[in-house]
Backbone bond lengths (Angstrom), bond angles and torsions (degrees), N, CA, C in turn:
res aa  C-N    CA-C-N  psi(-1)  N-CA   C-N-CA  omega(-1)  CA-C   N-CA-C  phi
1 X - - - 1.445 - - 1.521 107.01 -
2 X 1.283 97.99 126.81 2.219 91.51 -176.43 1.528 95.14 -92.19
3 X 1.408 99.59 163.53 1.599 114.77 168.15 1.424 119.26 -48.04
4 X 1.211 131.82 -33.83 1.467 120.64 179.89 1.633 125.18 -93.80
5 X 1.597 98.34 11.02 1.651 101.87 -161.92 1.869 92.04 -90.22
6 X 1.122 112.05 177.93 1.564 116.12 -162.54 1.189 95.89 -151.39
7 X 1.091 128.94 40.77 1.253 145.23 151.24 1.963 96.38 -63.43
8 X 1.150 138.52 148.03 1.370 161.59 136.35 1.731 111.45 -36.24
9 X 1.203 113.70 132.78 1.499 109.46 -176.98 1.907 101.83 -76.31
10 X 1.245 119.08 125.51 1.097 143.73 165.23 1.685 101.65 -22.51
11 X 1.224 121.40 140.32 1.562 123.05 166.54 0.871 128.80 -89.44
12 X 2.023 131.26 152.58 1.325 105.85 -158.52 1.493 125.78 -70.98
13 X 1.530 115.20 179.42 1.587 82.80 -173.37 1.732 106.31 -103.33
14 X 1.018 130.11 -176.64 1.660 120.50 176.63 1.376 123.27 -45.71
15 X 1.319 119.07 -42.44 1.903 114.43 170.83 1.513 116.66 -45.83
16 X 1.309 77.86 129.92 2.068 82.58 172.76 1.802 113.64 -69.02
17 X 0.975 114.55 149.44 1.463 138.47 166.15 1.941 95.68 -14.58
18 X 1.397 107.13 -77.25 1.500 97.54 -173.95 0.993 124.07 -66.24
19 X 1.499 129.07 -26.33 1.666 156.69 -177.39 1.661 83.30 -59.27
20 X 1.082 119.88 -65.51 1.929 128.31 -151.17 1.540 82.70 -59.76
21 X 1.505 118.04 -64.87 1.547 119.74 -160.26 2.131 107.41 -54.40
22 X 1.210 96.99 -42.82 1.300 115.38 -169.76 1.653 108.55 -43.14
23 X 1.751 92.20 -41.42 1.332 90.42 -168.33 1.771 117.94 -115.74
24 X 1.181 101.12 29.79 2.086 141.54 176.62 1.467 84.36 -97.40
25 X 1.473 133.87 -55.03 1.278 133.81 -160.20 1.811 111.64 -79.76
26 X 1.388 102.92 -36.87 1.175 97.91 -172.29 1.835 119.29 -58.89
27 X 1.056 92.13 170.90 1.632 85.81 -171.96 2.163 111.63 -84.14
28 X 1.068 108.31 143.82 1.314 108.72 -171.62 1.791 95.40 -70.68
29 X 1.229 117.28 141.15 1.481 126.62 165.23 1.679 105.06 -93.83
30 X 1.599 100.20 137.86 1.203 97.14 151.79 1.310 167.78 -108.77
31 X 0.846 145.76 128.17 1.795 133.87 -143.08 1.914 106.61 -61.65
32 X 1.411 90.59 115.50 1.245 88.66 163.75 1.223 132.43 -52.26
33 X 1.771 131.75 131.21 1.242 100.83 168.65 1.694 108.85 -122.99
34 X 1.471 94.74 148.00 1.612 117.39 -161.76 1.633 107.84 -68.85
35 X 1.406 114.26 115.99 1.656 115.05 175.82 1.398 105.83 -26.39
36 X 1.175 130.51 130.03 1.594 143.27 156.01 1.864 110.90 -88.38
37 X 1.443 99.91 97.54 1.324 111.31 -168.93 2.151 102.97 -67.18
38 X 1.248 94.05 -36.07 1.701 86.81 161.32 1.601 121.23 -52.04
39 X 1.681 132.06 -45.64 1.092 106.30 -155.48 1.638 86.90 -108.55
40 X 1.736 129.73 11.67 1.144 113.38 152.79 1.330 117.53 -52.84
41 X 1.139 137.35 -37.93 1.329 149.65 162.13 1.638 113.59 -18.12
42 X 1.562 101.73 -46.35 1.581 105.36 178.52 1.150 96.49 -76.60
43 X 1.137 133.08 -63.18 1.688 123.56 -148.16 1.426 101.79 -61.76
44 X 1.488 129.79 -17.75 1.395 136.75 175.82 1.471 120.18 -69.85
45 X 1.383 98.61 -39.85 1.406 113.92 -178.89 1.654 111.99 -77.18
46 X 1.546 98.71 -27.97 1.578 98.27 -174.01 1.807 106.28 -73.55
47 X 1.768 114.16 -22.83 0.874 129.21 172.21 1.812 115.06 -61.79
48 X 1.035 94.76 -55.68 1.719 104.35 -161.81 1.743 101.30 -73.66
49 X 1.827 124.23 -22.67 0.827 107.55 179.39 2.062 103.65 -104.07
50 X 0.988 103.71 -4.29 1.571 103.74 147.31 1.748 114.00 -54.01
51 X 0.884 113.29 -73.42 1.948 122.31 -176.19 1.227 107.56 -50.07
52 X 1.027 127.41 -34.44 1.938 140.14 175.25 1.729 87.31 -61.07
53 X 1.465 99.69 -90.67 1.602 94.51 -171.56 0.707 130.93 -38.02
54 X 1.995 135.23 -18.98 0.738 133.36 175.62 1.131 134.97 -36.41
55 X 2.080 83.82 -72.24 1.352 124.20 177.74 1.638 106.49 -51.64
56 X 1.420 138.78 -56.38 1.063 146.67 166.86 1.852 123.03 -25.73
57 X 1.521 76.73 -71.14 2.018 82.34 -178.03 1.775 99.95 -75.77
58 X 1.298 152.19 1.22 0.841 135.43 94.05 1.819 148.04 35.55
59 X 1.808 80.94 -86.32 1.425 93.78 -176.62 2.152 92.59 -90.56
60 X 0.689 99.08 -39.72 1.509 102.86 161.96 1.850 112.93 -25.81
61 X 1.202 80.97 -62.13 1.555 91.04 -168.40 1.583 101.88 -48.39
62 X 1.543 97.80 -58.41 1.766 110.08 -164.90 1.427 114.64 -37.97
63 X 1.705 87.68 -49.02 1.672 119.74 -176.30 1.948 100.82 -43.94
64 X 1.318 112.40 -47.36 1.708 115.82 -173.61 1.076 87.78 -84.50
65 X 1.694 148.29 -23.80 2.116 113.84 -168.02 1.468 75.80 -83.65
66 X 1.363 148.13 -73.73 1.545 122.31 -117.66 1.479 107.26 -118.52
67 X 1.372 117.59 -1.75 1.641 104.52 166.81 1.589 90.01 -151.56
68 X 1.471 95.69 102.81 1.680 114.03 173.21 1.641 101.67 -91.14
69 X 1.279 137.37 -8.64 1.603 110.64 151.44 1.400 121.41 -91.95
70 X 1.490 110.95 31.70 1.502 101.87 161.48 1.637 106.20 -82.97
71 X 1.135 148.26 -1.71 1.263 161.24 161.51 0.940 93.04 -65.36
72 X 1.814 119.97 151.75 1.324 128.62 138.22 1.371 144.14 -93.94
73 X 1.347 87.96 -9.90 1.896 125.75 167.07 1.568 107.67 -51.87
74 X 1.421 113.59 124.94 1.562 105.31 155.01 1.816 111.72 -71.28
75 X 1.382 104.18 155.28 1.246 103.84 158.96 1.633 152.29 -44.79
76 X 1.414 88.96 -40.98 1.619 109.50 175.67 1.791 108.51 -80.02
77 X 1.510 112.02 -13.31 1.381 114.19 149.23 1.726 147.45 -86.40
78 X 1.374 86.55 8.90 1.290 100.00 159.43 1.920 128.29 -61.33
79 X 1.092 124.96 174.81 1.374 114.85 167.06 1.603 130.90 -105.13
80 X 1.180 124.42 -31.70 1.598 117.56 156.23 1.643 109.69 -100.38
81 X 1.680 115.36 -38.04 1.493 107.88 -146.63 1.537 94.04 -116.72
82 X 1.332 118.14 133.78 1.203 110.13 170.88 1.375 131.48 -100.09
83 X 1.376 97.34 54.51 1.838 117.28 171.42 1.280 105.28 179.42
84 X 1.237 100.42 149.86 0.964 124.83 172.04 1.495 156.49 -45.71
85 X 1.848 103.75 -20.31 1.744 128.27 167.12 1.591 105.32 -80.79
86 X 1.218 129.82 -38.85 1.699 112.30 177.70 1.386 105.68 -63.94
87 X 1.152 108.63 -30.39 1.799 111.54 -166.79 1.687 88.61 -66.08
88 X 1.421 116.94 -65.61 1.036 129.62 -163.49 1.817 106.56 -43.18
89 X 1.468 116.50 -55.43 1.023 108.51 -174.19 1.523 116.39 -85.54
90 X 1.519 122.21 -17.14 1.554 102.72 152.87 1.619 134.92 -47.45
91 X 1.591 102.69 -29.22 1.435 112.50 -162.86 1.417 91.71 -82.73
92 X 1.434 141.97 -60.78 1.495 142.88 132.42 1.354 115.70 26.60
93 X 1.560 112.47 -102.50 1.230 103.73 179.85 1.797 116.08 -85.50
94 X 1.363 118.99 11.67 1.621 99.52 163.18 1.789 108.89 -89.39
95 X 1.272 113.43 -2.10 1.946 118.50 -178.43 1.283 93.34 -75.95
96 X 2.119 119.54 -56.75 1.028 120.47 -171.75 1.707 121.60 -40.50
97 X 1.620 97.69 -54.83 1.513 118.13 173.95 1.525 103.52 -61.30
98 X 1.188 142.10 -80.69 1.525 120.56 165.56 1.221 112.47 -1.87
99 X 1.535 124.68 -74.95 1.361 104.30 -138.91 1.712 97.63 -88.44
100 X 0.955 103.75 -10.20 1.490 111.72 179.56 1.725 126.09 -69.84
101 X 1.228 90.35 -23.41 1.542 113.95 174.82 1.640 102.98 -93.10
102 X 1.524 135.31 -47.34 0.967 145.54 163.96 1.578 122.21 -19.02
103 X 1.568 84.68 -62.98 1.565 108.83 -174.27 1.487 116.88 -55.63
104 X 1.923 89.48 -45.64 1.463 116.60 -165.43 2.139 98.91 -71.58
105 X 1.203 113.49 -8.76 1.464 119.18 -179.28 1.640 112.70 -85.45
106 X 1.418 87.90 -44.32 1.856 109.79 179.41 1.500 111.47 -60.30
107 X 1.415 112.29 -54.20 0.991 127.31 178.85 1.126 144.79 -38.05
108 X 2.000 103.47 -78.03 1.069 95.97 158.57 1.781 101.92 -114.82
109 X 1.204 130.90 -26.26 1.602 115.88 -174.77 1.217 108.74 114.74
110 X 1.398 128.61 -6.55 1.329 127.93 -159.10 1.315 131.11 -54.28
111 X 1.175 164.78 -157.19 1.192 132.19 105.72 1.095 154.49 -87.65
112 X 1.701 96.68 10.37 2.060 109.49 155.81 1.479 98.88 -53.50
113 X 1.117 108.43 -43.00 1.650 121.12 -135.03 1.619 82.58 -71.54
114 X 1.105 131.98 -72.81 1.592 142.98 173.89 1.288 110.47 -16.52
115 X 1.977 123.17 -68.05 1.259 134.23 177.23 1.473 95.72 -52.37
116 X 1.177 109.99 -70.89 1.803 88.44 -156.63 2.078 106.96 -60.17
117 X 1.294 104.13 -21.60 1.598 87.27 160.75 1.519 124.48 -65.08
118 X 1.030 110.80 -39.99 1.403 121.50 167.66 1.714 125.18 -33.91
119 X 1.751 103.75 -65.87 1.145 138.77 159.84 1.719 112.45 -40.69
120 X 1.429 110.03 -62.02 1.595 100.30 -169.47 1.721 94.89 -80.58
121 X 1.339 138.34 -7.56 1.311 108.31 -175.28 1.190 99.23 -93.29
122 X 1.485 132.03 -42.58 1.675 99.16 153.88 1.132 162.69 -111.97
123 X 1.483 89.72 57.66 1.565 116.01 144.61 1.630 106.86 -107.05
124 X 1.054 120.40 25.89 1.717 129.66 154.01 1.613 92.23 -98.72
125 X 0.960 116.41 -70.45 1.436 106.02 -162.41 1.804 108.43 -58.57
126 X 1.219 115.64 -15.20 1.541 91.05 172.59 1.115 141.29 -100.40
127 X 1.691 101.20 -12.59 1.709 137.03 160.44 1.373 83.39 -61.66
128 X 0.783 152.72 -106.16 1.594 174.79 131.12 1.827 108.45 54.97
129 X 1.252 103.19 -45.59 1.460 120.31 174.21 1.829 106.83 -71.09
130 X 1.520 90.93 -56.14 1.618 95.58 170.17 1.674 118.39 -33.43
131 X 1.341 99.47 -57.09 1.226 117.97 -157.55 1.389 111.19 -68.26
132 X 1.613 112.86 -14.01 1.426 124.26 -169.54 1.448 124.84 -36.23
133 X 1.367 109.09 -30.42 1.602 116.13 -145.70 1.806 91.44 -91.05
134 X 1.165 104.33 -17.57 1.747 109.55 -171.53 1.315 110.04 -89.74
135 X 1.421 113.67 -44.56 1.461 120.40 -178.31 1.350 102.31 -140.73
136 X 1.410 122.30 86.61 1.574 138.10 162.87 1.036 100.10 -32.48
137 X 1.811 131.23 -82.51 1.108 148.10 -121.56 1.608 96.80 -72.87
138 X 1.716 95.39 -69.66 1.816 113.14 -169.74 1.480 104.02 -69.64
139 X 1.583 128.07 2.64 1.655 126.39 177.54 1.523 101.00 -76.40
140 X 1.839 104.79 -44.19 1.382 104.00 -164.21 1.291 127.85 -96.45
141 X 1.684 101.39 3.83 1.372 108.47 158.29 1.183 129.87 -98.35
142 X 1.571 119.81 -9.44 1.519 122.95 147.83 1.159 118.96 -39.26
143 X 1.516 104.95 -61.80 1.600 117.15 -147.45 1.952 87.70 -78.08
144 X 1.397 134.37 -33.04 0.871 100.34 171.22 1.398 132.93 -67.44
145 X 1.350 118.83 -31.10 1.339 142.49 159.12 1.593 100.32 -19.10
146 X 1.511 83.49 -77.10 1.656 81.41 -169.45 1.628 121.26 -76.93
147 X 1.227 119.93 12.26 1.957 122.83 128.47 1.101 118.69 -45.58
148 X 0.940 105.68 -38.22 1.704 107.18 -145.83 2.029 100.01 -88.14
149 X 1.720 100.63 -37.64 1.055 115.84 173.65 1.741 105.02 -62.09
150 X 1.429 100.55 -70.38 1.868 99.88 -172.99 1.998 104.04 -44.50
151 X 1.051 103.62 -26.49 2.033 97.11 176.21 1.373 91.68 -89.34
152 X 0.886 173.32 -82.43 1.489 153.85 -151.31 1.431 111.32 -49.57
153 X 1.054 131.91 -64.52 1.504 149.87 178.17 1.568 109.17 -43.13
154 X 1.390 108.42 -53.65 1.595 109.18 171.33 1.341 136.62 -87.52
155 X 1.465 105.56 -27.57 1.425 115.81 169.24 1.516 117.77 -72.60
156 X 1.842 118.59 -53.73 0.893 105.64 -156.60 1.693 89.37 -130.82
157 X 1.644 122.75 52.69 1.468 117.10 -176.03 1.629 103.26 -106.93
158 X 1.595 102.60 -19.37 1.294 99.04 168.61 1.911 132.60 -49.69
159 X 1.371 87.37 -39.92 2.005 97.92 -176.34 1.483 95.12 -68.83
160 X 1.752 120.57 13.45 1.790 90.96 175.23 1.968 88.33 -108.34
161 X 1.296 131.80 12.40 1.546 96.63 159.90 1.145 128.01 -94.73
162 X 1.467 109.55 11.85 1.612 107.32 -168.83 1.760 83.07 -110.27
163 X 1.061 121.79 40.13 1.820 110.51 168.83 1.494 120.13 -76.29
């Protein structure tokens, strides 16, 4: 009701005086809300395309320890490291960690399992940024990837503990 409306003040309602307060005091409950087996779908997908990338940046990695002129990038154009084996072995064990977290989403749903998906995709996206200058194309479709992952995981990772 706004201040200028002229409407009549409402009458009281049947609760008594302490009854009304009693239940001002009580604590508000909150509405459960029921897993939505549709947008489990995302948090699955954010999963399954976590384990892909994994596997992928991965072979990435391998690709930088043992044949560094498959790049076309010089070295000294890189962005922190100027060669090619740190790169290589970040991309290495962050695929490993991907898919490991992936699995750990599929699996059981938990919500460790979620955070640390959360966690390694962005630290995909910032290895990933690093990595830009070598592979433009496949940098910026990670890092969108792993958007797409951090919004699945947070929005809709909750409907996986009630499975």
């Amino acid at each position: 009701m706004s201040q200028t409306s002229q409407e009549p003040p409402r009458g009281a309602t049947s609760l008594g005086k302490e009854e009304a307060f009693e239940q001002l005091a009580a604590p508000l409950t909150t509405p459960a809300r029921p897993p939505s087996t549709a947008f489990q779908g995302w948090a699955y997908f954010g999963a399954v395309v976590m384990a892909l990338m994994g596997m992928f940046w991965a072979v990435v990695g391998l690709v930088s320890l043992f044949d560094e002129e498959y790049f076309t990038v010089r070295t000294n154009e890189l962005l922190a490291f100027h060669s090619f084996a740190p790169w290589g072995w970040a991309h290495l064990l962050g695929g490993l960690l991907a898919v490991a977290a992936g699995l750990g989403i599929l699996l059981r749903g938990s919500r460790s399992a979620r955070i640390a998906g959360i966690l390694v995709a962005g630290l995909s996206a910032i290895v990933n940024l690093g990595f830009a200058g070598a592979t433009p194309v496949w940098a910026t479709l990670v890092i969108a990837l792993d958007l797409v992952i951090i919004y699945a995981l947070t929005v809709h990772g909750w409907e996986l503990d009630r499975r």
